[in-house]
MARGU-318822 format. One record per residue (C-alpha): x, y, z. Coordinates in pm, whole numbers, plus 50000, padded with zeros to 5 digits. Layout:
+-------+-------+-------+
|  east | north |    up |
+-------+-------+-------+
|     X |     Y |     Z |
...
+-------+-------+-------+
END
This chain:
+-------+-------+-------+
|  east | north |    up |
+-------+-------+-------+
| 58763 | 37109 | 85583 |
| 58740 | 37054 | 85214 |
| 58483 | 36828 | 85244 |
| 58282 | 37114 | 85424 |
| 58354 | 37342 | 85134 |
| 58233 | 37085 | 84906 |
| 57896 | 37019 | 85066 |
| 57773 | 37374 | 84954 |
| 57613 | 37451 | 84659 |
| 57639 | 37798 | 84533 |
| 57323 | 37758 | 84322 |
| 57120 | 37652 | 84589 |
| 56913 | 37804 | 84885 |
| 57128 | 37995 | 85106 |
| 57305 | 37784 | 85290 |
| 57558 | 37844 | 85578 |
| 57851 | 37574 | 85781 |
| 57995 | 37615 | 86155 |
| 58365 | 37471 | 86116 |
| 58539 | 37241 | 86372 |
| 58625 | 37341 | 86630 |
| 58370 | 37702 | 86661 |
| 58112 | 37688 | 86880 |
| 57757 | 37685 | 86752 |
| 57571 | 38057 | 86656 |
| 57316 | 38139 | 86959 |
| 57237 | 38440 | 87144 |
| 57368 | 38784 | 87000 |
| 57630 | 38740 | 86683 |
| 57834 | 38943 | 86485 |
| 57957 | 38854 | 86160 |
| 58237 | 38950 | 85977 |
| 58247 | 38837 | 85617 |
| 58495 | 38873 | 85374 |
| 58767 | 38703 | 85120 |
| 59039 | 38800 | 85373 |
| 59313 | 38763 | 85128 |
| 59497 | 38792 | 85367 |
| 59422 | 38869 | 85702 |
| 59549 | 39163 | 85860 |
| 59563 | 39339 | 86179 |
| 59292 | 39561 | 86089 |
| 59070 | 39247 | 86037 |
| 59146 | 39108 | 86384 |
| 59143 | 39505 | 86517 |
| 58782 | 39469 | 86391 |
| 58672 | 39210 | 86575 |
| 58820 | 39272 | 86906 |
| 58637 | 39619 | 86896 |
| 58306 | 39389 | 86781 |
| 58306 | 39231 | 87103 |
| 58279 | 39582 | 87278 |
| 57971 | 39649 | 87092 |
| 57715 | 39553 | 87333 |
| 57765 | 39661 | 87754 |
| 57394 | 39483 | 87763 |
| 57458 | 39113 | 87697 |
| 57763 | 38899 | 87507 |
| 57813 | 38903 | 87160 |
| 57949 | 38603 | 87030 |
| 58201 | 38708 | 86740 |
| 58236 | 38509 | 86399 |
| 58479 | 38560 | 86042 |
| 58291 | 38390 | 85795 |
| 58397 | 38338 | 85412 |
| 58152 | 38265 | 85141 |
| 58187 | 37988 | 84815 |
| 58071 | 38234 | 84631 |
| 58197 | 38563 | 84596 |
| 58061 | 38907 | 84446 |
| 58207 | 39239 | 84316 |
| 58555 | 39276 | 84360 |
| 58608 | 38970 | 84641 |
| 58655 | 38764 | 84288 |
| 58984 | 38524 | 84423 |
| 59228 | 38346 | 84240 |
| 59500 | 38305 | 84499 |
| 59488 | 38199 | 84737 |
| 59216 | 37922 | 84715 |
| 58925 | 37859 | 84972 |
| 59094 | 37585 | 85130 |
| 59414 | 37810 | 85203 |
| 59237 | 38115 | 85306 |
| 59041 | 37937 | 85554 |
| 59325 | 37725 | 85709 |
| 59477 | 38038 | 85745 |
| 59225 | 38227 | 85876 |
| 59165 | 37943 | 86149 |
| 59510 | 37986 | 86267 |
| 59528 | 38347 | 86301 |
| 59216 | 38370 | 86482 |
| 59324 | 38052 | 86734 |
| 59610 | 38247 | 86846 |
| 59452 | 38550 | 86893 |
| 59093 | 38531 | 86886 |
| 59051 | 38200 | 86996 |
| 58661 | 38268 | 87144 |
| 58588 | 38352 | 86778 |
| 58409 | 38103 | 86578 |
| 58451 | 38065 | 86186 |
| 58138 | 38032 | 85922 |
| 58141 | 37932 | 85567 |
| 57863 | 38043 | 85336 |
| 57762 | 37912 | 84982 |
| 57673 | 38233 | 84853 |
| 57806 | 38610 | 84933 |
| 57487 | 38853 | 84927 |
| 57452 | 38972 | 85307 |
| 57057 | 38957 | 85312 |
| 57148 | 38571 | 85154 |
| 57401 | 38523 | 85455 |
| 57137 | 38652 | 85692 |
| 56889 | 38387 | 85539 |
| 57074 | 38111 | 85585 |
| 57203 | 38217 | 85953 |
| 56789 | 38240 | 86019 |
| 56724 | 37921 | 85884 |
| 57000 | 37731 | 86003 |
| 57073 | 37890 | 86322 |
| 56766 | 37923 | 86510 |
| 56898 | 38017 | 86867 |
| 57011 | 38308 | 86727 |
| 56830 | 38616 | 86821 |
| 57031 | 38946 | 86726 |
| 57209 | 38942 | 86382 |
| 57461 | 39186 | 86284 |
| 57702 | 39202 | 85972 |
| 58073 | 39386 | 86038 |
| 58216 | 39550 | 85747 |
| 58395 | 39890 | 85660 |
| 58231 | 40189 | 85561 |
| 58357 | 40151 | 85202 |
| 58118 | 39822 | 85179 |
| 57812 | 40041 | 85357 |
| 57835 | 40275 | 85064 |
| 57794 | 39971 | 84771 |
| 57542 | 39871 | 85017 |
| 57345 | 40158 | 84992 |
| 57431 | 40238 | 84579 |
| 57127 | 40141 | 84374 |
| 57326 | 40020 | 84106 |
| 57368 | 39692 | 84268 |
| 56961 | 39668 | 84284 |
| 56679 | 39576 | 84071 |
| 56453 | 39734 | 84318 |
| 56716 | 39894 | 84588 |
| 56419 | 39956 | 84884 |
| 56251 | 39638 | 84875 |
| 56621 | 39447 | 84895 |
| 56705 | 39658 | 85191 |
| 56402 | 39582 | 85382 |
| 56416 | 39233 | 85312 |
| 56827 | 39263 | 85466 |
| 56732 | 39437 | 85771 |
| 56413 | 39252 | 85845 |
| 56665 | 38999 | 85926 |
| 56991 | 39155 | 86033 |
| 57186 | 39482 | 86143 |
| 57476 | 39624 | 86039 |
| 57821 | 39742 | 86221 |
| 58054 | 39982 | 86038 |
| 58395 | 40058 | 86093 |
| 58595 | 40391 | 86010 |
| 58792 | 40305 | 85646 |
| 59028 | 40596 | 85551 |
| 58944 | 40923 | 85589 |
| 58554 | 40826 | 85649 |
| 58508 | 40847 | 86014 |
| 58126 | 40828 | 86194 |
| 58031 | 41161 | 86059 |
| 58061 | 41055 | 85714 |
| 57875 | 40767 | 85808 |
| 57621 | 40937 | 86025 |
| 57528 | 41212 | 85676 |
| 57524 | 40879 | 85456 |
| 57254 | 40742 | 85660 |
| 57027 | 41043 | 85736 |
| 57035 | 41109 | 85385 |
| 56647 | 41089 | 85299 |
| 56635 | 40775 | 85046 |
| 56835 | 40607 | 85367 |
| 56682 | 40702 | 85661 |
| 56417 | 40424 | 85700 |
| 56695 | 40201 | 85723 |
| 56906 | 40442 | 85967 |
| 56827 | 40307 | 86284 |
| 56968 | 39919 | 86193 |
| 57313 | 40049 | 86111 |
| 57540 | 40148 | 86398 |
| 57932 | 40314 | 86405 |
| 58227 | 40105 | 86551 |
| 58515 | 40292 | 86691 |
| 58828 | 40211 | 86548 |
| 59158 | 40320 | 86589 |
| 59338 | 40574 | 86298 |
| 59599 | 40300 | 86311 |
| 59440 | 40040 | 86118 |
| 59201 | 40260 | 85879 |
| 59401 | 40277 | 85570 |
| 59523 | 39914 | 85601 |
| 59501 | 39762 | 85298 |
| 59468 | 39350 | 85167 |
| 59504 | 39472 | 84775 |
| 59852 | 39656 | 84872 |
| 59927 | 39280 | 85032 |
| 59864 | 39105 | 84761 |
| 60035 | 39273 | 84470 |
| 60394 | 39285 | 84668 |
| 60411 | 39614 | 84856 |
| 60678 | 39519 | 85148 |
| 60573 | 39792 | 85384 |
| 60270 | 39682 | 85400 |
| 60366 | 39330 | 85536 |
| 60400 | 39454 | 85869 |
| 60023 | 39494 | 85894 |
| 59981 | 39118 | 85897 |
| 60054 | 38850 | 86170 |
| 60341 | 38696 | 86169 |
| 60192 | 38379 | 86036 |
| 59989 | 38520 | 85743 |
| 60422 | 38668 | 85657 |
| 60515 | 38308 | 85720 |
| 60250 | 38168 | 85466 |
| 60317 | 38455 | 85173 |
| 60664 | 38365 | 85211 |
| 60690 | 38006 | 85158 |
| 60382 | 37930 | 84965 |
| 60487 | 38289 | 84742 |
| 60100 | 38275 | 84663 |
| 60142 | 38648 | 84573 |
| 60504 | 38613 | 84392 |
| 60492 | 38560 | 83989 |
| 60647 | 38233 | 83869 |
| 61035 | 38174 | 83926 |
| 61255 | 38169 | 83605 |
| 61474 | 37888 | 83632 |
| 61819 | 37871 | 83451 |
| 61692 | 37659 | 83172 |
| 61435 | 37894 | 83071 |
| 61149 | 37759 | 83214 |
| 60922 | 37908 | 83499 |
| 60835 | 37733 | 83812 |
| 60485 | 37861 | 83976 |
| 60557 | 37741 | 84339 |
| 60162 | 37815 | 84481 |
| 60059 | 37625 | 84152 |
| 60245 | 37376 | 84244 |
| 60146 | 37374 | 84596 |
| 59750 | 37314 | 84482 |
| 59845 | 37064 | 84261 |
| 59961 | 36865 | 84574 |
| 59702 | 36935 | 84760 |
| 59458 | 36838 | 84509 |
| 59596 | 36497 | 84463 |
| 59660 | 36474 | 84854 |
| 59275 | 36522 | 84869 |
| 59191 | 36269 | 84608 |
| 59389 | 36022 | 84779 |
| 59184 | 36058 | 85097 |
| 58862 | 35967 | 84907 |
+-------+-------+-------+
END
């Protein structure tokens, strides 16, 4: 796995991996891309309800990470290495027709190039993501020249969105007929998704909030626990502070340098 990760350049051309073990993009796909750190149920929630998308023909379903990350998706902890592992055997158990992608850089209309240009079977593209990510998507502060960086997205790819909060398909219906977005409209369609996993949230995860454990699989608990990824460093009796998921890369690194 690492030495996937390692063959991708985040300065070059978009550029995109299958890992072991998923089968290879053809036909209809959806992608789901994201840092998932960590998964939850809403993330696997998501992607059952993907493959419902489409009564016509299959859609083959994929979680993809990317080397390079944008905005907010900046991640410390857990590293690459970790989060896919982890994501691998979540998805096994409970996805296992769903395939796993890794990208070298994090821009969807980059994504879409390199599924184009690597994945030529492929005929229908679409990107899964909540409605909180439509709405950057659509801000013109992320753009140079907002219009021309759509087209060039959805000349290649269409997009799935997913109920976040208290947005549900109305809100994402009026964000999309608004008149500097409705050109772009028709390549963006609403996912039904239960109330139960709308306000489920990886940042609550991550900084410690116990209730919020229960919205992961038991194996993401399992990994939080004994890695304590999340967990500041212990203070030990003499004074000094033991960083256990510091610790943990350090072994892996020199596992991984040993295999070379």
């Amino acid at each position: 796995m690492q030495r996937l990760i390692d063959r991708l350049d985040p300065a070059g051309p978009p550029a995109v991996v299958s890992l072991p073990g998923s089968p290879e993009p053809e036909g209809d796909i959806i992608i789901f891309s994201g840092s998932f750190n960590p998964p939850t149920q809403a993330h696997i929630a998501m992607l059952k309800q993907a493959r419902l998308l489409s009564s016509k023909r299959p859609l083959h379903i994929y979680a993809a990470m990317n080397k390079q990350t944008t905005d907010k998706e900046t991640v410390d902890r857990p590293i690459l290495l970790d989060r896919l592992m982890l994501l691998r055997t979540v998805l096994r158990r409970r996805l296992p027709h769903a395939g796993m992608l890794l990208f070298n850089r994090g821009l969807y209309v980059e994504q879409a190039e390199a599924v184009r240009q690597h994945f030529h079977k492929v005929r229908r593209l679409f990107f899964l993501m909540g409605f909180d990510k439509i709405v950057q998507i659509f801000d013109p502060r992320y753009y140079h020249d907002r219009d021309v960086a759509l087209r060039d997205l959805f000349r290649l790819a269409e997009l799935v969105v997913a109920p976040r909060g208290e947005a549900n398909s109305n809100d994402l219906s009026q964000l999309i007929h608004k008149p500097e977005n409705e050109p772009f409209a028709r390549y963006i369609h609403a996912l039904p998704l239960s109330s139960l996993y709308r306000d489920i949230s990886s940042t609550q995860i991550r900084q410690g909030d116990r209730e919020a454990l229960q919205h992961v699989p038991q194996e993401v608990r399992h990994f939080i626990a004994t890695t304590r990824v999340y967990a500041p460093p212990l203070r030990l009796r003499d004074g000094t502070e033991l960083d256990s998921y510091a610790q943990r890369i350090r072994l892996l690194q020199r596992e991984l340098q040993q295999r070379l």
